[in-house]
C-alpha positions as CSV (number, residue, x, y, z in Angstrom):
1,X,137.4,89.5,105.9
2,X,134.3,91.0,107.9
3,X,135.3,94.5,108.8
4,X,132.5,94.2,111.4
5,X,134.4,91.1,113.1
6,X,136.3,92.1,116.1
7,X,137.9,90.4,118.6
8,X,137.6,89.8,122.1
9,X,139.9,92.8,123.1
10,X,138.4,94.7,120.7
11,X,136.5,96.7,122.8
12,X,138.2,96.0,126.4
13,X,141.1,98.2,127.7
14,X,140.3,101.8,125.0
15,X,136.6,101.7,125.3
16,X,136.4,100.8,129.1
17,X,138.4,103.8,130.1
18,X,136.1,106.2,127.5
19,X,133.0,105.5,129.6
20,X,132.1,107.2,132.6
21,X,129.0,109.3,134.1
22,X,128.9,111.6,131.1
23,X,126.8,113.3,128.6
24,X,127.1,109.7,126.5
25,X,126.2,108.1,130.1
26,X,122.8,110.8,130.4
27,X,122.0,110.8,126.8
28,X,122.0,106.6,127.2
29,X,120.4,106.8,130.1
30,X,117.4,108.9,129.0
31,X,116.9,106.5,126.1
32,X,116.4,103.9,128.4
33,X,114.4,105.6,130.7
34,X,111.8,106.7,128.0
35,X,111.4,102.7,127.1
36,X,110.8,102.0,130.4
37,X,108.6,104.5,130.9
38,X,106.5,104.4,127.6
39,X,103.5,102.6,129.6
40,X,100.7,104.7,131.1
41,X,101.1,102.1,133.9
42,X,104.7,102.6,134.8
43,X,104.0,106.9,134.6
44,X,101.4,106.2,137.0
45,X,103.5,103.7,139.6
46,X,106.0,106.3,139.6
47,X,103.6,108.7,140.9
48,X,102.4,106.9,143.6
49,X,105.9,106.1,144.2
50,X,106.8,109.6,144.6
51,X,103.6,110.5,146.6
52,X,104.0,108.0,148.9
53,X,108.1,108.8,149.3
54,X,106.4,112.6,149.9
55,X,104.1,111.3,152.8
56,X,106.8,109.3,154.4
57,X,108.9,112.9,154.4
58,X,106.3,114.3,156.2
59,X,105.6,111.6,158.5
60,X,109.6,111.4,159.3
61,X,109.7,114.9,160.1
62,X,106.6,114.8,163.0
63,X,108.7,111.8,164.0
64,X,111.6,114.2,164.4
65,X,110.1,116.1,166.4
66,X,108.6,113.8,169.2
67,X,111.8,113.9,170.9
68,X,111.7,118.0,171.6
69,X,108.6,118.1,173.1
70,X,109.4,115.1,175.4
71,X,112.2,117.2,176.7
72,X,109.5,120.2,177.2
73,X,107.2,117.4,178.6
74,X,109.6,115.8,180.9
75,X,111.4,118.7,181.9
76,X,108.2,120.6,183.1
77,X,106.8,117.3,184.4
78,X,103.6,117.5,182.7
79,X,101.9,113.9,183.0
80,X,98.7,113.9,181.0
81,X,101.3,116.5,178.1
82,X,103.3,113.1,178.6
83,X,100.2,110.4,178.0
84,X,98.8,112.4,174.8
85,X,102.5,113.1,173.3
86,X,103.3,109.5,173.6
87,X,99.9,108.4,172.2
88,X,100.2,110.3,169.1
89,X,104.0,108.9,169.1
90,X,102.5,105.4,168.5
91,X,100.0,107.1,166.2
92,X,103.1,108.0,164.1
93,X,105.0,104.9,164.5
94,X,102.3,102.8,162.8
95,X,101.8,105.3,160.7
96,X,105.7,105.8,159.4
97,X,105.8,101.5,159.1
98,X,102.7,101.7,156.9
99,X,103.9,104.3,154.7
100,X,107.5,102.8,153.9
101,X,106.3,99.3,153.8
102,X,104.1,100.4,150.6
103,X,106.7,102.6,149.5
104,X,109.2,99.8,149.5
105,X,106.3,97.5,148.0
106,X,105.7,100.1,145.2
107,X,109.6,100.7,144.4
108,X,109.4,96.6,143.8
109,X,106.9,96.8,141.7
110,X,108.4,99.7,139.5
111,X,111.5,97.4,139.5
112,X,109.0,95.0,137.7
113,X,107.5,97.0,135.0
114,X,110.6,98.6,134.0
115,X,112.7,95.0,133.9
116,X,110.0,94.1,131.7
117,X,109.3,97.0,129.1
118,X,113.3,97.2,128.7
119,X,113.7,93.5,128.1
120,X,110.6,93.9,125.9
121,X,112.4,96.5,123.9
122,X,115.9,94.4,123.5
123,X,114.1,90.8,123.0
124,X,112.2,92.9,120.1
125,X,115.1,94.1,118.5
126,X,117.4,91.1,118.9
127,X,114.9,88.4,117.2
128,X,113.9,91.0,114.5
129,X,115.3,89.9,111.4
130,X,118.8,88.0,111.8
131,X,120.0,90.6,114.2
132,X,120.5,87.7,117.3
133,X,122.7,86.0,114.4
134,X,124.6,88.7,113.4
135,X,125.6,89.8,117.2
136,X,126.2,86.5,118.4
137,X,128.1,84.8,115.2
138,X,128.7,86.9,112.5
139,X,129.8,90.4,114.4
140,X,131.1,89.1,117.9
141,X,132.2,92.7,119.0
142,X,129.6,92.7,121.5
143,X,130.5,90.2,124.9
144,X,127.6,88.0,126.4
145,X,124.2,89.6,124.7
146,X,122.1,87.3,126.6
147,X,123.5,88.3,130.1
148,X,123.1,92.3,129.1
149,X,119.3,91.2,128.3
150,X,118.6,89.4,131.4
151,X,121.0,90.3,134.3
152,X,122.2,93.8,133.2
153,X,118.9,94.9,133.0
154,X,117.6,93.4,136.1
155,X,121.0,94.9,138.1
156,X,119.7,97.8,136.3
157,X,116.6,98.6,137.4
158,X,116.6,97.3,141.1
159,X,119.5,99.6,141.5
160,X,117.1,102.1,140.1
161,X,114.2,101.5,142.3
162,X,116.3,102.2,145.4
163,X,117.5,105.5,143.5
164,X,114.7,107.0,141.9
165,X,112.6,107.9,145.5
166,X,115.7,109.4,146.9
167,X,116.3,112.1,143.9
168,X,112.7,112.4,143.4
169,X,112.2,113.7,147.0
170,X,115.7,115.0,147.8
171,X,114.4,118.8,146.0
172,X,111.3,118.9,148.9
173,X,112.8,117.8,151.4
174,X,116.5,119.5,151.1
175,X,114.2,122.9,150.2
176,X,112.0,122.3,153.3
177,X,114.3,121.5,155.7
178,X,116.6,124.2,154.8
179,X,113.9,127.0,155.7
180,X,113.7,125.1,159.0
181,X,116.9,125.4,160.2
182,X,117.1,128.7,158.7
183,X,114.5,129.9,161.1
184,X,116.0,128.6,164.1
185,X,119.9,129.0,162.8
186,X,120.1,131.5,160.5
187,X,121.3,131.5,157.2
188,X,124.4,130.0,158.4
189,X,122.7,126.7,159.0
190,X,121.8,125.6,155.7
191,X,124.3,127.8,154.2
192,X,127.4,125.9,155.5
193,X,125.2,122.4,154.8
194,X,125.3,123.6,151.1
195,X,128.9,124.4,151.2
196,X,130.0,121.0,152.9
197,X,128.1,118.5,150.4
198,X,128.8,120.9,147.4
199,X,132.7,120.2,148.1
200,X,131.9,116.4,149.1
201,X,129.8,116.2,145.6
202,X,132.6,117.7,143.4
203,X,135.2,114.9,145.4
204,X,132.4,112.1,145.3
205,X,132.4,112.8,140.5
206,X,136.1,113.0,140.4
207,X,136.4,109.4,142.3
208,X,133.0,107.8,140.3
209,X,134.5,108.4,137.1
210,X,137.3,105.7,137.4
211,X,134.8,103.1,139.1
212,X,132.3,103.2,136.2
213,X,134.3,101.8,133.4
214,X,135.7,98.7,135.4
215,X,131.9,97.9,136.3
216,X,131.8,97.8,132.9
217,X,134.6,95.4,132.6
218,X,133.4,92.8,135.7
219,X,130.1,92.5,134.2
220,X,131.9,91.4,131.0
221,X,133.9,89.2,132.8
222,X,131.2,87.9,134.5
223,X,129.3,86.8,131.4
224,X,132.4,85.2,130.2
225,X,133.1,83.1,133.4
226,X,128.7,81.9,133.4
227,X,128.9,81.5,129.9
228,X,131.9,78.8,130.1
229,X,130.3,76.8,132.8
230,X,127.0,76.6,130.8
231,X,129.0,75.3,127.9
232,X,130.4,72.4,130.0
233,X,127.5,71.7,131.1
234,X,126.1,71.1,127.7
235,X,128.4,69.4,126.5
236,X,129.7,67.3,129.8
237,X,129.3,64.0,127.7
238,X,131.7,65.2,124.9
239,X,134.4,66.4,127.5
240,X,134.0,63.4,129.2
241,X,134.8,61.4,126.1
242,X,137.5,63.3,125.3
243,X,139.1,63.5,129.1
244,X,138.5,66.6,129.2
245,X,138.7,67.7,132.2
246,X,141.7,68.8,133.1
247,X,142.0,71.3,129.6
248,X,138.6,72.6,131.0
249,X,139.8,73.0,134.4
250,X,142.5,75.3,133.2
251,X,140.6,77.2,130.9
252,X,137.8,78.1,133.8
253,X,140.8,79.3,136.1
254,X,142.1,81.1,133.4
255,X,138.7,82.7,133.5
256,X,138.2,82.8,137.0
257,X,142.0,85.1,137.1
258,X,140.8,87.4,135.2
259,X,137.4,87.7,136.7
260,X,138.7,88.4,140.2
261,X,141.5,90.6,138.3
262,X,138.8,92.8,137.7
263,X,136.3,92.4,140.9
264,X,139.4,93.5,143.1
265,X,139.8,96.7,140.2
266,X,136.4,97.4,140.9
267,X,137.0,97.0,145.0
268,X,140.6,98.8,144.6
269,X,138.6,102.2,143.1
270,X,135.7,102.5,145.4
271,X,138.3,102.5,148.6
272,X,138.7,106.2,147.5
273,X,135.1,106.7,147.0
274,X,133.6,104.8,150.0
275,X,136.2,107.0,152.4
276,X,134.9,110.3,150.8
277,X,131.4,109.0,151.6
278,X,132.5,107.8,155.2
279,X,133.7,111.0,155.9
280,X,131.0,113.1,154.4
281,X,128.1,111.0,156.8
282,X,130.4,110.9,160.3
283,X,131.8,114.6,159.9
284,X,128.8,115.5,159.4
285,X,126.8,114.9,162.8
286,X,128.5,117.7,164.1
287,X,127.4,120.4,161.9
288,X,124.6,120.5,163.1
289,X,126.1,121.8,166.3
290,X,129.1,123.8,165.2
291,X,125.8,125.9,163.2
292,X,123.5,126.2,166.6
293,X,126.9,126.7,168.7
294,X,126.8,130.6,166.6
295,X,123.3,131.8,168.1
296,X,123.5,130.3,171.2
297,X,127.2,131.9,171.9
298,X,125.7,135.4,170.2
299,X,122.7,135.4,173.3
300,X,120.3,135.0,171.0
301,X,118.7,132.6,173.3
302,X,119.5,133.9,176.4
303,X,116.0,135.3,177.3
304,X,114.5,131.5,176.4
305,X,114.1,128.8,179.5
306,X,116.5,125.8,180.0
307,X,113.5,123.8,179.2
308,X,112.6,125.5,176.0
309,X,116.1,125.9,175.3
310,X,116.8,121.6,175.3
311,X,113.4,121.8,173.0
312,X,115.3,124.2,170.4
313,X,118.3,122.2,170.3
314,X,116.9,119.4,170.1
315,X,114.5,120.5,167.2
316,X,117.7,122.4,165.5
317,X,119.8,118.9,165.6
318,X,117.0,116.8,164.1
319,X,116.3,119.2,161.5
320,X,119.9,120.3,160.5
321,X,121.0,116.5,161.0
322,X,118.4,115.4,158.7
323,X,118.9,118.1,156.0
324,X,122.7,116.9,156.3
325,X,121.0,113.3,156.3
326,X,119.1,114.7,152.9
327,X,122.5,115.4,151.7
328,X,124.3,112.2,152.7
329,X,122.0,110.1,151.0
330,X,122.6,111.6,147.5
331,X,126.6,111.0,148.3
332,X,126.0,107.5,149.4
333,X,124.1,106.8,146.3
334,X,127.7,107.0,144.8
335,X,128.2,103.6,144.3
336,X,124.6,102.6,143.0
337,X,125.2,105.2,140.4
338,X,128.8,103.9,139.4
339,X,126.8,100.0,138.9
340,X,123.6,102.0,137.0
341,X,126.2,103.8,134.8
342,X,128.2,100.7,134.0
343,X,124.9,98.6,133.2
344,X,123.2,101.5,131.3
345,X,126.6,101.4,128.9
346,X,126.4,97.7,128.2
347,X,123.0,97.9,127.7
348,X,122.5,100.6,125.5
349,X,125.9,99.1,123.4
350,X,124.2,96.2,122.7
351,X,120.8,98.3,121.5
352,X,122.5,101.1,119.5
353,X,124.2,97.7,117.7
354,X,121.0,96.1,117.1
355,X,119.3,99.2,115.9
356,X,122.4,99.9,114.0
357,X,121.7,96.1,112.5
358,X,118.2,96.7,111.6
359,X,119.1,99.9,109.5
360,X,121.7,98.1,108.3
361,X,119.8,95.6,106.7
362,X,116.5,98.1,106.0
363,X,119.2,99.5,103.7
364,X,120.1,97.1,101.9
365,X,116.8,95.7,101.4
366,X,116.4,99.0,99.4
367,X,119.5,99.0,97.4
368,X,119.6,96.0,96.8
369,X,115.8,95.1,95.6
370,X,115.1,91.4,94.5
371,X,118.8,90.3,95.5
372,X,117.1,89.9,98.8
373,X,113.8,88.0,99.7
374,X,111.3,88.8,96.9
375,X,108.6,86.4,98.5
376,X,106.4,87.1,94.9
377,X,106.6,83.6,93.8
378,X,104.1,81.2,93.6
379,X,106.5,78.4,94.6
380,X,109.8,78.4,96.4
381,X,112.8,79.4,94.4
382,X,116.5,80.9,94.8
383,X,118.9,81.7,92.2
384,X,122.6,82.9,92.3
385,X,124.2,84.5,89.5
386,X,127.5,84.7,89.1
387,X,128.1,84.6,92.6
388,X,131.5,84.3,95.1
389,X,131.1,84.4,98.7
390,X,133.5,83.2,101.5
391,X,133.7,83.4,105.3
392,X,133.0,86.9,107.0
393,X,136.3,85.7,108.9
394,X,138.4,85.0,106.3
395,X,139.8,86.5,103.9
396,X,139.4,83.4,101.1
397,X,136.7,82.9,98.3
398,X,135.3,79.8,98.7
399,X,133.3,79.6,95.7
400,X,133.8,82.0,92.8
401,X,131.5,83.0,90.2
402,X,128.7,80.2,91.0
403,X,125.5,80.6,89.1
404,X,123.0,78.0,89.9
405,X,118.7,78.1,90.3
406,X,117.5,75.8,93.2
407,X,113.5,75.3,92.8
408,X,111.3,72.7,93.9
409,X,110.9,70.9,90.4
410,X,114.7,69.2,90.8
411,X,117.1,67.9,94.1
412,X,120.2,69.1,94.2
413,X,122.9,66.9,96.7
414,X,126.0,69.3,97.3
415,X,129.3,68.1,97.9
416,X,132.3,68.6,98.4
417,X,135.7,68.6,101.0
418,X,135.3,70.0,104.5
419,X,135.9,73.7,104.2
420,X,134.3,74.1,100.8
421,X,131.6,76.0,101.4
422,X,128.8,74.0,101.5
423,X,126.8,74.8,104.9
424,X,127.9,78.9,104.0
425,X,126.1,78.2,100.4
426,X,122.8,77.9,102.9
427,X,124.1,80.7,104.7
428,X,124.2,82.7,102.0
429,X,120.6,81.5,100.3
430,X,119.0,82.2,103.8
431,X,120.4,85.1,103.7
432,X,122.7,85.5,107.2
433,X,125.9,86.0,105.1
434,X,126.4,88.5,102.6
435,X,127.9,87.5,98.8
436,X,131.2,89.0,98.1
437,X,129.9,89.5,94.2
438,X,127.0,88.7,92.0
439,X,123.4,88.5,93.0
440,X,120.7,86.2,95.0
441,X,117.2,86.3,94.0
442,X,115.5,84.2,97.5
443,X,111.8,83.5,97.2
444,X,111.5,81.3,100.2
445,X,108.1,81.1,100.6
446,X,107.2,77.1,101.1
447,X,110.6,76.5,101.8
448,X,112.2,74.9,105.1
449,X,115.9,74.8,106.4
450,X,117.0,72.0,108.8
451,X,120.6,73.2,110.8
452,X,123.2,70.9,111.2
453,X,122.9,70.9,114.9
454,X,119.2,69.9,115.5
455,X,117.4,72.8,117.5
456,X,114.9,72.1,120.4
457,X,112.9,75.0,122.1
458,X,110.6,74.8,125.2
459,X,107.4,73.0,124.2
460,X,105.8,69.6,123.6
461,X,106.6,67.0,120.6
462,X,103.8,67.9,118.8
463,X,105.3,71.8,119.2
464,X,108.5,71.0,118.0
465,X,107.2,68.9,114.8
466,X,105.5,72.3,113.7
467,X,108.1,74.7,114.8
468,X,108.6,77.8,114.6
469,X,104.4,77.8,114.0
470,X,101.7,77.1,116.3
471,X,100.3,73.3,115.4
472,X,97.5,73.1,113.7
473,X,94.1,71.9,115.4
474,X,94.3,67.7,116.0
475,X,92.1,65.4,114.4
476,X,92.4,62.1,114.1
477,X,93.6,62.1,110.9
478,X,96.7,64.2,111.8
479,X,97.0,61.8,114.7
480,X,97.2,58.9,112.8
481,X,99.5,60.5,110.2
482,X,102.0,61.9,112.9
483,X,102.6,58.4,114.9
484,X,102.6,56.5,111.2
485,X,105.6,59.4,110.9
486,X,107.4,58.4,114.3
487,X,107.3,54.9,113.5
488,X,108.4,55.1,109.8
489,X,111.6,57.3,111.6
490,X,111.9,54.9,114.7
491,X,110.9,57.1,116.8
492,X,108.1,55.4,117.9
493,X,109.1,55.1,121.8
494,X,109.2,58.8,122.2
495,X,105.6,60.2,122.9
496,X,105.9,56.9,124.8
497,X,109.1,58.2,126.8
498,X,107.9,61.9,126.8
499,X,104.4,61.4,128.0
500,X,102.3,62.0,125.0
501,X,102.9,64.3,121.9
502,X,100.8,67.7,124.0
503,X,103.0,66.7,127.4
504,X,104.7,70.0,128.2
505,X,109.2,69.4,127.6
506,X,112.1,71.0,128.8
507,X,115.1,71.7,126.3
508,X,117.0,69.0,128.9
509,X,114.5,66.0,128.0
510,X,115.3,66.8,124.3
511,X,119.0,67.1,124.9
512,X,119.4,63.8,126.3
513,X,117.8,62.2,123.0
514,X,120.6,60.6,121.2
515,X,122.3,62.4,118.5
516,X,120.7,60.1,115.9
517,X,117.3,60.2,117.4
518,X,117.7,64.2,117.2
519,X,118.2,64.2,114.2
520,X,114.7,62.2,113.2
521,X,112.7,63.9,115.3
522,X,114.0,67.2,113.3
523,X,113.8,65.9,110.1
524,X,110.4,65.0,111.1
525,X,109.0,68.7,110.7
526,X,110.2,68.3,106.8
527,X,107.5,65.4,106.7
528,X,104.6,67.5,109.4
529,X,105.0,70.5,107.6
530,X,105.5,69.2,103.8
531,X,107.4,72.6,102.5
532,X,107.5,72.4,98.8
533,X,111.3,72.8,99.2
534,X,113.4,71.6,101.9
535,X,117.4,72.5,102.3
536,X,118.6,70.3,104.6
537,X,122.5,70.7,106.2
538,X,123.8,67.1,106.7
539,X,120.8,66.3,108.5
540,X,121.2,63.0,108.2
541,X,124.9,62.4,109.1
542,X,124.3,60.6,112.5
543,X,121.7,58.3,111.0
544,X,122.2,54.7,109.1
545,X,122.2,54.2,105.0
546,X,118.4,52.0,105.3
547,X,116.9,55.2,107.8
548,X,118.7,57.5,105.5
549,X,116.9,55.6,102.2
550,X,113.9,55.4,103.5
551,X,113.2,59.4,105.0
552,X,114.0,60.5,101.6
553,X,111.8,58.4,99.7
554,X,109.1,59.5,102.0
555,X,110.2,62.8,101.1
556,X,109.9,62.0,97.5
557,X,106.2,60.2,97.8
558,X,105.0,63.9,99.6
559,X,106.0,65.5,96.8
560,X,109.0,67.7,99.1
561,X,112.1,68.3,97.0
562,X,115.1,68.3,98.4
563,X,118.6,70.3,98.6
564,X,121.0,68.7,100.6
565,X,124.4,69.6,102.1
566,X,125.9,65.9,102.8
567,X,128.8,63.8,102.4
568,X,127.6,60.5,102.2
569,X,127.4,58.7,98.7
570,X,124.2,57.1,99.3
571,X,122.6,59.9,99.8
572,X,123.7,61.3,95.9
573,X,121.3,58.4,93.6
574,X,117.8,60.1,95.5
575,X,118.7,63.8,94.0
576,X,118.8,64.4,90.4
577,X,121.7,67.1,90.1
578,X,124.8,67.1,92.3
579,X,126.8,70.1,93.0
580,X,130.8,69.4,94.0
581,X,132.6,72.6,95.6
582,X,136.5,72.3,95.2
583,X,137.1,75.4,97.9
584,X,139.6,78.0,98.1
585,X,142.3,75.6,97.7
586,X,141.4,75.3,93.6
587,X,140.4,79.0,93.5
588,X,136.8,78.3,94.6
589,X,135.6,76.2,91.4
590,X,132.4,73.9,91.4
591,X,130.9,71.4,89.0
592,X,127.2,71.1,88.5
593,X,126.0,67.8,87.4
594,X,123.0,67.0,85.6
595,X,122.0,63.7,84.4
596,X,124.9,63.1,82.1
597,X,125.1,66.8,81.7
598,X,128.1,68.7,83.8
599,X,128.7,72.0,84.0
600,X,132.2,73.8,85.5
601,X,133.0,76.7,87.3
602,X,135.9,79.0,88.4
C-alpha cells in the first residue's frame, strides 16, 4: 500500500489545531509574498500604493484640523477667516476623494498582479511533470487543489490589498501623531495610547490563534461541498438513470452539516475576538479626553482664551482620536489576518507538496537512470523486466515478475478479468505509478496514449484532433485528409453541428457528444497525429464490432501499431500478440501469446 495515501481525516482534526499565526504562519507567508512580489511591476505598484496611502495621511490630518480653526473662526466671528477657511476646506475635500479613490484603485490593482504571479507559480508546479496526478489520484492527502489555486489565492490577496496600506503606513502615522499629542498632552497622551492597544494587542493574539485553524477547516469544507455539486452536475444524466437523486440528496446534506458545523466554529470563535475589538474602538473615544482632562485640570491652560482653548481641544481630540484610530485599525485587522493566515496555510500545503513531488521525482530520475524515460531511441519502445506492480491503495500484486518489450514493430491486445491490471500496466509504462520490483526502460518518443474516459479541453475540433500540440498550418491536403477521417469514423455531422473544425468549443458542447461519438472523435488524434505507437485503454468499448474493424485497419494501412487494453474478442485477430493478466487472485500470473508461441508467468 502507498505510504503517501492518506485519508480524508488524515489531515483534519491534529493538523487544523497545529496551525495558527506563527513562525510556520510568517515563514509561509514570506514565501508567498516573495512570488508575488518577484515582478519589477508589482515592487513598483506597491510603491505607489504606499505613497499614495502616505499623501492621503497627510491630506486626513489638514482635514482634521479644519474643525479647530472653525471654532477660532466662529467664535471670534471673523467672516472673510470664515470664507477662506471654508474654501480651502472644499480644496481638501476634493483633494482627500482624489487621493483614496486612486489609492483604492491602486490596492485593486495590486490584488491583480499578486493573484496572478501566485497562481502563476502553483499552475507551474502542479502541471510540471505528473505532479496534478499524483495530488489529485495517487496521494489524496491534500483536499480540493483546484479551489486552493483559484479561490484561496484570490481570498488571499484581496484580503491582502486591504491589509498591506494599513501596516505600511501605520509606523508614520502612529510616530507622527504621537509627537502631536505629545506636544499638546504630554507624554501622558501617547503614553497611555501605547499602553491601551499594547494590552488590547496581546488579548486580540491569544483570541486569533483559535480562529485560524477552523478557517482552515471551512475552506476545506467548502471545496468539498462545490466540488460535489460540480460532480452532479457532470454527471446529471447518469444519476438520472440510476434514480439517483434521492442517494445524492443525502450525501450533499451530509455535506452541507458539516459545512455549517464548521462556518458556525468559525462564527463561535470570533464572538471573543470581535468583543475585544468592540471594546478596544468604543472605549477608546474617550481617551482622548481622560489624557487632555490632566493639563487642563493642572492650569496649564489657564492663561489661554475660551476661544483658543475650544481650538486646543478640539485639535488634541482629533489628533489623539486618530492616533487611537491609528491603533484600532491594526486591532480590527484581526479578523482579515485570521482568513490571510488560514489561506496562506492551505496554500503553501499544497506548494510545499508539489515541490516536495518534483524533488521527489528529480530523485529518482537520478537513481534510477534508464528505468525512467530514456527518450534516446529512434523509435518508440518500453520494456519491463521482471516486473510486479499493484495498486498504490492496495496492498495486492497484481502482476508479478512480468517481463515483456512493447515496440512499434508488433500489437499487443491485453486481456484479462476486471481488476487484473490492465489499465495500471499503462499506468505504470507512462510512468504515473511506481513498480513494486524490477525495472521499466520507457522511450516514448512517437508514442500516444488514449485514457479510458475521452478528455476534451477548451478549443476547436481541429484543436482537439492535435492535442496536447498546437495544429499544424491547413492546406488543403490536410483538409481533405481530416473530413475523409470524420467520415471514415462517422463523425461526419460534427464540424457540421459544431460550426466548422477552427469554431471556438466549450468543454459542454463536447460533453454532450454521445459516449460513442466521444470516443471517435478521440481515437481520431491516433489517425491526425499518426504516432508510430499508440496504447490505447479500451478506447473502443462504447463503439460497434464493424466501427471497431474498420478504425484499426485504418490504423494498420498508416502504419500505427497498436497496444490495446480491451475486452472484446474481436478486437484480439487485428494484434499479433495477446497478453492475458490472471490478477491477484492467481498470485498475479500472465500469459503472453505469440502466434502459436505462449509464454507464462508467475
Amino acid at each position: 500500500m502507498n505510504p503517501n495515501r492518506h485519508t480524508e481525516s488524515d489531515d483534519s482534526t491534529e493538523e487544523m489545531e497545529r496551525l495558527g499565526c506563527d513562525c510556520v504562519f510568517l515563514r509561509r507567508f514570506r514565501r508567498l509574498a516573495a512570488v508575488a512580489l518577484s515582478h519589477p511591476a508589482a515592487v513598483l505598484v506597491v510603491l505607489v500604493l504606499l505613497v499614495l496611502s502616505v499623501t492621503y495621511e497627510v491630506i486626513v490630518y489638514q482635514v482634521g484640523l479644519t474643525t479647530s480653526q472653525y471654532y477660532v473662526v466662529l467664535a471670534k466671528k471673523d467672516w472673510w477667516g470664515f470664507v477662506s477657511h471654508t474654501a480651502y476646506c472644499l480644496g481638501l475635500i476634493v483633494a482627500v476623494a482624489l487621493v483614496k479613490s486612486s489609492k483604492n484603485y491602486v490596492a485593486c490593482t495590486v490584488t491583480v498582479q499578486w493573484r496572478q504571479l501566485l497562481t502563476k507559480r502553483l499552475q507551474e508546479l502542479y502541471f510540471s511533470g505528473r505532479v496534478q496526478y499524483k495530488v489529485n489520484v495517487v496521494e489524496g492527502a491534500i483536499d480540493n487543489p483546484d479551489q486552493r489555486i483559484t479561490q484561496d489565492v484570490d481570498r488571499l490577496c484581496q484580503k491582502l490589498s486591504g491589509i498591506v496600506p494599513t501596516v505600511l503606513v501605520s509606523p508614520f502615522t502612529i510616530g507622527y501623531y504621537s509627537y502631536q499629542s505629545f506636544s499638546v498632552a504630554g507624554v501622558g497622551g501617547p503614553l497611555a495610547v501605547f499602553v491601551y492597544f499594547g494590552l488590547s494587542t496581546i488579548v486580540n493574539k491569544l483570541l486569533i490563534g483559535p480562529v485560524v485553524p477552523r478557517v482552515y477547516e471551512l475552506e476545506k469544507q467548502e471545496g468539498r461541498f462545490r466540488y460535489k455539486h460540480a460532480q452532479v452536475r457532470a454527471n446529471s444524466e447518469s444519476v438520472a438513470f440510476l434514480d439517483g437523486e434521492y442517494a445524492e440528496l443525502d450525501s450533499t446534506e451530509g455535506l452541507l452539516a458539516r459545512l455549517v458545523s464548521s462556518q458556525q466554529a468559525v462564527y463561535n470563535r470570533q464572538f471573543p475576538l470581535n468583543l475585544c475589538v468592540y471594546l478596544s474602538d468604543y472605549a477608546g473615544s474617550i481617551i482622548s479626553f481622560l489624557v487632555l482632562a490632566v493639563p487642563i485640570f493642572n492650569g496649564t491652560y489657564d492663561d489661554v482664551s475660551a476661544a483658543n482653548l475650544a481650538g486646543i481641544i478640539s485639535k488634541n481630540t482629533f489628533v489623539t482620536m486618530y492616533l487611537m484610530s491609528c491603533f484600532s485599525n491594526l486591532v480590527d485587522l484581526s479578523n482579515a489576518i485570521t482568513t490571510v493566515a488560514g489561506n496562506t496555510h492551505r496554500i503553501s500545503v499544497l506548494m510545499e507538496r508539489m515541490e516536495a513531488i518534483i524533488e521527489e521525482e528529480t530523485l529518482g530520475d537520478r537513481m534510477k537512470g534508464r528505468s525512467q524515460e530514456a527518450g534516446d531511441e529512434p523509435a518508440p519502445q518500453f520494456e519491463l523486466s521482471n516486473v510486479s506492480y499493484g495498486s498504490p491503495y492496495e496492498d495486492d500484486v497484481l502482476v508479478a515478475g512480468l517481463s515483456l518489450k512493447i515496440t512499434p514493430d508488433t500489437s499487443l491486445f491485453v486481456t484479462g478479468q476486471s481488476n487484473s491490471g490492465k489499465t495500471s500496466l499503462l499506468r505504470i509504462l507512462k510512468g504515473l505509478w511506481s513498480v513494486s520490483s524490477g525495472s521499466v526502460i520507457r522511450s516514448p518518443r512517437g508514442s500516444l496514449f488514449l485514457p479510458q474516459v475521452p478528455w476534451f479541453g477548451t478549443g476547436s475540433l481541429r484543436s482537439q484532433l492535435y492535442y496536447p500540440y498546437d495544429p499544424p498550418e491547413s492546406t488543403p491536403e490536410q483538409e481533405g485528409e481530416i473530413w475523409r477521417l470524420f467520415a471514415l469514423a462517422d463523425l461526419d455531422h460534427l464540424p457540421k453541428r459544431a460550426g466548422g473544425l477552427d469554431t471556438p468549443l466549450q468543454p459542454a458542447w463536447f460533453e454532450s457528444l454521445s459516449p460513442g461519438e466521444r470516443q471517435r472523435l478521440s481515437f481520431l488524434r491516433v489517425l491526425c497525429q499518426r504516432p508510430k505507437l499508440a496504447l490505447l485503454d479500451e478506447a473502443t468499448s462504447a463503439l460497434d464490432v464493424d466501427s471497431q474493424v474498420r478504425l484499426y485497419d485504418e490504423c494498420r494501412k498508416l502504419g500505427i501499431a497498436t497496444t490495446t487494453v480491451g475486452h472484446h474478442a474481436c478486437l484480439e485477430p487485428l494484434h499479433e500478440r495477446t497478453l492475458e493478466l490472471k490478477g491477484a487472485g492467481c498470485g498475479g500470473a500472465w500469459v503472453v501469446g505469440e502466434k502459436g508461441r505462449v509464454t507464462a508467468g508467475s
